[in-house]
C-alpha positions in Angstrom: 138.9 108.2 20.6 139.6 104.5 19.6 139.0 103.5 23.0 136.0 105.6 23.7 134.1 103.8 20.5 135.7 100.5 21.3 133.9 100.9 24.7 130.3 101.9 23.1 131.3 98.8 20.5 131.2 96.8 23.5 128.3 98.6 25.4 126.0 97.6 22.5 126.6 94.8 22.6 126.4 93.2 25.7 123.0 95.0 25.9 122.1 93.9 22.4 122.3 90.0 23.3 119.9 90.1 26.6 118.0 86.9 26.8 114.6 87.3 25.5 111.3 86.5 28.0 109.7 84.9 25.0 107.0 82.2 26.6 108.3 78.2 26.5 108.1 76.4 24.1 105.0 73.9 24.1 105.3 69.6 24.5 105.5 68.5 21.0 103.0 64.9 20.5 103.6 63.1 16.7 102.3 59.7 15.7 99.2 60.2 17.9 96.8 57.6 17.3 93.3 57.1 18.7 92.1 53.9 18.6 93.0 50.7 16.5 93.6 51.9 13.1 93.7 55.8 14.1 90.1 55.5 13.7 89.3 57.6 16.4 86.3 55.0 17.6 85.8 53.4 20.8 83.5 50.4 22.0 82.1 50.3 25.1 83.4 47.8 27.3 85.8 47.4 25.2 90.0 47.8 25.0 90.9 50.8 23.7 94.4 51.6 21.7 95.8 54.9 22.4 99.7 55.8 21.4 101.6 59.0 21.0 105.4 60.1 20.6 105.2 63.3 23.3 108.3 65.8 23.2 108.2 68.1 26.8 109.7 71.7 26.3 111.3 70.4 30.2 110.1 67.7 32.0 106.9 66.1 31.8 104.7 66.6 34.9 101.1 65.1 33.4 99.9 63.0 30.7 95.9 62.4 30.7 93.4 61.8 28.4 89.3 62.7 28.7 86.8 62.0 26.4 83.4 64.0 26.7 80.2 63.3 25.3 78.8 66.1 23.3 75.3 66.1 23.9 75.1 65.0 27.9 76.9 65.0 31.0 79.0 61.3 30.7 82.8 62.0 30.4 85.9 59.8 31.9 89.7 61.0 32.4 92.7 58.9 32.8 96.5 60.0 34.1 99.5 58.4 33.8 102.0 58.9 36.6 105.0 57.1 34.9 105.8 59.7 32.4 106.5 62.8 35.2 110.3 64.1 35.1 111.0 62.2 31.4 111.7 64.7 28.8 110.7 62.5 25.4 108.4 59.3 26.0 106.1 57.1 24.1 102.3 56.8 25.7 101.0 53.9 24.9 98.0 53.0 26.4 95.1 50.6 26.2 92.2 50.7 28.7 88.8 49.9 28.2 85.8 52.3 27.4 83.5 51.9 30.6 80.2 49.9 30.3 78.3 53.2 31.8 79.1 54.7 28.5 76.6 56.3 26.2 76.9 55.9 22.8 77.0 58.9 20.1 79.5 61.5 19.6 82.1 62.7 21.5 85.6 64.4 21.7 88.3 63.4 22.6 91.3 65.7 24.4 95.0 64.7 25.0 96.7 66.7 27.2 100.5 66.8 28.4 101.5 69.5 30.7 105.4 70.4 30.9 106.5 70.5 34.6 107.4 74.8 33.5 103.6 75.2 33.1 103.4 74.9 29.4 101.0 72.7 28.1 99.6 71.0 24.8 96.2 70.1 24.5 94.7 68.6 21.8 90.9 67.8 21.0 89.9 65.1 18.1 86.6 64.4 17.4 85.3 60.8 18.5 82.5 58.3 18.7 81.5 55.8 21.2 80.0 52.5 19.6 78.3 49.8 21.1 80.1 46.8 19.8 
């Protein structure tokens, strides 16, 4: 008898602890800032200051930014190739806002994509000035 419960003891639990198919866990981004001062403002034809602390669930596989204007058709998107296969990284970037620019509102979307498929996107509202 003490073996015959030891046995459904055991039974349980080796079919109790069964790894879960829970999704991945996203990338992780802290200390993001958009533009000098976290202002989240860009001039055309001007530098622009972007930084963030990214954590990948895995390994990075892409790092872009995009900024879309609200009202019209103008948008731009850069990726960074460096970052692919690191697992924690700082971005920090500085490019310039294209002279083709309009100015007026727009948003602004950070995304990082883990190299699992998992994927943090974020999306900050922004405004392009002419300086």
């Amino acid at each position: 008898m003490r073996l015959l419960t030891g046995l459904l003891c055991i039974a349980a639990l080796w079919t109790g602890c069964k790894k879960d198919d829970a999704a991945p866990a996203q990338p992780v981004a802290t200390n993001v800032e958009i533009g000098t001062g976290n202002e989240a403002k860009g001039y055309i034809g001007q530098d622009f200051h972007f930084n963030a602390d990214v954590k990948a669930a895995t390994k990075i596989d892409t790092v872009a930014v995009e900024i879309r204007q609200r009202n019209g058709n103008w948008h731009m998107r850069i990726a960074w190739g460096e970052f692919k296969g690191l697992k924690n990284t700082n971005v920090h970037k500085h490019f310039y806002i294209p002279t083709d620019a309009p100015a007026g509102s727009a948003d602004f979307l950070f995304t990082v994509t883990d190299q699992d498929g998992s994927k943090l996107s974020t999306q900050t509202a922004f405004t392009i000035l002419e300086k």
